[in-house]
N, C-alpha and C positions, 0 to 999 in steps of 0.2 A: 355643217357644224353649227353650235348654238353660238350666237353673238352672244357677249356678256360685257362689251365694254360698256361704259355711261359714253366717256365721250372718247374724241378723234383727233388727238395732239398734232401725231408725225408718224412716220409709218417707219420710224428708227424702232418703237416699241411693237412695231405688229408683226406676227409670223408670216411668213410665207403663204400658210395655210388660209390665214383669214384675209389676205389680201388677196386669193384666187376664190376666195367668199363673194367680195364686194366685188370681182371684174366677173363672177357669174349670176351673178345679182342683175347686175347692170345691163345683162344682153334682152331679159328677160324687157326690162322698163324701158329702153333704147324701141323697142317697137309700140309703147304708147304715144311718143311725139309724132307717129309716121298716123294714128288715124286722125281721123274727121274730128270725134272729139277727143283731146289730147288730154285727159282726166280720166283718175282712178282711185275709190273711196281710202284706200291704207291710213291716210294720216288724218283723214275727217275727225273735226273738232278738237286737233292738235295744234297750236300756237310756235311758229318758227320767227324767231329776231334776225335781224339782218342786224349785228353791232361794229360798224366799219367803221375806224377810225382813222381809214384812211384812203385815200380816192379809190376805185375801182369801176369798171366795167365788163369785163367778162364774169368776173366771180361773182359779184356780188348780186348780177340782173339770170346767171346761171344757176344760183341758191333758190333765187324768188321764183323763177319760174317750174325747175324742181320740185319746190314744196308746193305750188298752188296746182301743181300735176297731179300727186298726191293726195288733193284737197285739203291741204293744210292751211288754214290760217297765215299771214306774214305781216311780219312791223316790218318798216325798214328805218332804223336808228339813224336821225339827224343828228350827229355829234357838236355843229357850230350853233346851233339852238337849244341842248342841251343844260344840264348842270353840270356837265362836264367842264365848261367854259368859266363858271365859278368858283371850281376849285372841290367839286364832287371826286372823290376816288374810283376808278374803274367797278370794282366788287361795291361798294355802293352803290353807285349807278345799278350794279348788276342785280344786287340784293331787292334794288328796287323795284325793279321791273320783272324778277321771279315770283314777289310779290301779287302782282297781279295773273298770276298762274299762268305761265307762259310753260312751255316743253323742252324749247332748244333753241341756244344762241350758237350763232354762227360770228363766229369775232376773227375779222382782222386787225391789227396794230401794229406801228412800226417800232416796237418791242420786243426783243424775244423773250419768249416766258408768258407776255400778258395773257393769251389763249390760258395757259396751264394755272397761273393763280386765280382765274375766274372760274373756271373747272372747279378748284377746290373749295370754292366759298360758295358754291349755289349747288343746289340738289339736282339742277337741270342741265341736261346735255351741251354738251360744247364742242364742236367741231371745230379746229381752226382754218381759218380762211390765208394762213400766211401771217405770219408775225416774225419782223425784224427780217435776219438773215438765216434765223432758224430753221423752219420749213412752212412747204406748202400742202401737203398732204393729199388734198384732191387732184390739182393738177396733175403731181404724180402720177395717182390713179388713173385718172383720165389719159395720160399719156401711154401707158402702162397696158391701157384698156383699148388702146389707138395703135398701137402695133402689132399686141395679138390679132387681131381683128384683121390686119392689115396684112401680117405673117402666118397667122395660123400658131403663133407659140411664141415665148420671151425668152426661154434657155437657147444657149449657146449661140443669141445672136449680137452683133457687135455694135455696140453704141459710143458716137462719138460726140461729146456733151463742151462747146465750145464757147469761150464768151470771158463775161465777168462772173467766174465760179466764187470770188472771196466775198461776193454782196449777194450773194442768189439763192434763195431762200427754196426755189425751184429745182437746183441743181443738186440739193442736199438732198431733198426728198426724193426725185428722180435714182440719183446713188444709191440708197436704201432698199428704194423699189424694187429697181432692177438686179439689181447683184442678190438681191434674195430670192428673186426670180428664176437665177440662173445664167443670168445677160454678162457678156465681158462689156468692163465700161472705163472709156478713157476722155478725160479729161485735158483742153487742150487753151490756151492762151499765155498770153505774154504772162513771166516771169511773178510780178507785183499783185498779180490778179488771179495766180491758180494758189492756193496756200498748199505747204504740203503736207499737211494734217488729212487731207484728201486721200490722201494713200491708206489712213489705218480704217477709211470705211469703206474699204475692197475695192477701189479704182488704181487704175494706172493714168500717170501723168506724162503728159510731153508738152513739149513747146514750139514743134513743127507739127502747122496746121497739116503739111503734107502726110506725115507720118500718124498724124490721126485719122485722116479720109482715107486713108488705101484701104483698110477692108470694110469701113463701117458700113452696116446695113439702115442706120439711121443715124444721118446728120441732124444734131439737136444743138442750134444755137440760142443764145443768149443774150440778153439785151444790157448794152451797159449801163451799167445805174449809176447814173453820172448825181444822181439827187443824194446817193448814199454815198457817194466818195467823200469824204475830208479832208485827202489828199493827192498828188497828180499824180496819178497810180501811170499816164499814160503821156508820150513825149506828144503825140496831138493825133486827134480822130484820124486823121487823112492816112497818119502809116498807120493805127491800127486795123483799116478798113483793104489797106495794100497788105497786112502781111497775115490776117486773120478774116478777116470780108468772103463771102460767097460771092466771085465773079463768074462771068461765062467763061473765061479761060479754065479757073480753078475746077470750076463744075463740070468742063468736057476731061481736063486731064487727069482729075485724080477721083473724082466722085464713082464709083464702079455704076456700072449698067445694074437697075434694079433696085437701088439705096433711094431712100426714103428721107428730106428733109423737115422737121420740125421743129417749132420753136412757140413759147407760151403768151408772146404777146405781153406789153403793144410793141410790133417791131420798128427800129429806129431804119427804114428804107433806104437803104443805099451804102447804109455804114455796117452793120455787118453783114447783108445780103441784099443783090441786088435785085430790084423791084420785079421785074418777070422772073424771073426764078424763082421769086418767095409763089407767083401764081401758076405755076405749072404742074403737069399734075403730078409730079413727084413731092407736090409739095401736100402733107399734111396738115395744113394749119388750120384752114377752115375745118375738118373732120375734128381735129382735136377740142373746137368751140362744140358743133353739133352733141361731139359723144361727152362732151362734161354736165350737160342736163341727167344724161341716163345715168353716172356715175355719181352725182350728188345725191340723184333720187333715190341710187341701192345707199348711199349712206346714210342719209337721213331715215328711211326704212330699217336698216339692222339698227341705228342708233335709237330712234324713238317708237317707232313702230311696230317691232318685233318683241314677245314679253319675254323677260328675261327670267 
């Protein structure tokens, strides 16, 4: 199919179709990081912003190395040295720096919406890298792109998505994903932390962890975001970690032979999964860093490098 979007919000707006675009895109660029020289001309003498306005490491060093795969040009936007810090508005900033003819910002914020009002004020691409509790879009992808790969297909297999769902910007996009995919996808945490607005975008909810792991083919936990609580959403880590946590008990008796654990990082070690089990090889986690180079590169590619 032709790509026609400008930019890459959340995949709440994309078809089915165009998201089995970008995970067949992605198998193709997945075999540029494996040579000798891991470069390829598509995005030569195109300008990619890194505009984080807020801490990251997997996304933001995943975007850069993406686009210079590509031979793309990159900024990477220092927001505390900024005029940001003097009271510049985000689309100014943004205005400003389209200015100098740049292609595509890649924006995280802990806002939701900031991604989409930059989209509108500048002519240039916008992918979001995560904003607020919104979504994450790539990760998605990536994750998305981490199971078929893993499975051979995403319909009719069972995902169990467990954690803090009401601050997870990851979980949403995940949701989206998957259940347009085909994927049955349940949702599992204490009470305060699973909203049940979750239900009207095709998930099923419980609040026994057990009842989530009996058939899933992929355990996908979640990191609490204890920076974005406001409130004690939680009576204290130590039972969340006893009555939601990945132990070795939990993991021989209920996890099925063959299920696949992952999770988006950074994970909080020991408190919802314990430290050798996040490294075994049923675990996911490193593949899902490796395969998010190849799924940012088919993004940035149908986004700025393909004519529309």
């Amino acid at each position: 199919m032709i790509w026609k979007r400008k930019d890459l919000i959340g995949l709440e707006e994309l078809t089915g179709d165009e998201i089995e675009t970008i995970l067949d895109m992605a198998v193709s660029f997945k075999e540029v990081s494996t040579r000798r020289v891991k470069k390829v001309p598509p995005l030569r003498g195109k300008t990619v912003v890194n505009l984080f306005f807020e801490p990251s490491t997997r996304t933001k060093t995943s975007f850069e190395l993406a686009a210079k795969r590509l031979s793309a040009d990159v900024l990477s936007f220092d927001v505390s040295t900024s005029s940001i810090s003097k009271g510049e508005t985000i689309t100014d900033t943004a205005n400003n720096i389209e200015a100098m003819k740049v292609d595509c910002f890649i924006v995280r914020h802990s806002i939701s919406g900031a991604p989409q009002i930059i989209g509108q004020s500048v002519s240039s691409s916008v992918i979001n890298a995560g904003d607020g509790c919104h979504e994450h879009p790539t990760q998605a992808l990536l994750d998305l792109f981490t199971v078929r790969e893993k499975m051979g297909k995403i319909e009719g297999i069972n995902i169990a998505i467990i954690g803090d769902v009401l601050h997870s910007r990851v979980a949403r996009s995940n949701i989206w994903g998957f259940t347009k995919m085909g994927a049955n996808v349940c949702v599992c945490g204490p009470p305060t932390i699973v909203p049940r607005e979750i239900e009207k975008m095709g998930a099923e909810i419980t609040y026994s962890i057990d009842e989530a792991l009996q058939d899933a083919d992929i355990v996908y936990l979640l990191r609490l975001q204890r920076e974005r609580q406001k409130e004690n959403y939680l009576t204290s880590l130590k039972e969340y970690s006893i009555y939601y946590g990945i132990d070795e008990e939990r993991y021989k008796r209920i996890i099925k032979k063959g299920a696949f654990i992952m999770h988006p990082g950074p994970m909080n070690r020991g408190l919802e999964i314990k430290s050798d089990i996040a490294d075994r090889d049923g675990s996911l986690i490193l593949e899902q860093v490796t395969n998010g180079i190849a799924v940012r590169m088919a993004v940035l590619y149908l986004t700025i490098g393909v004519k529309k």
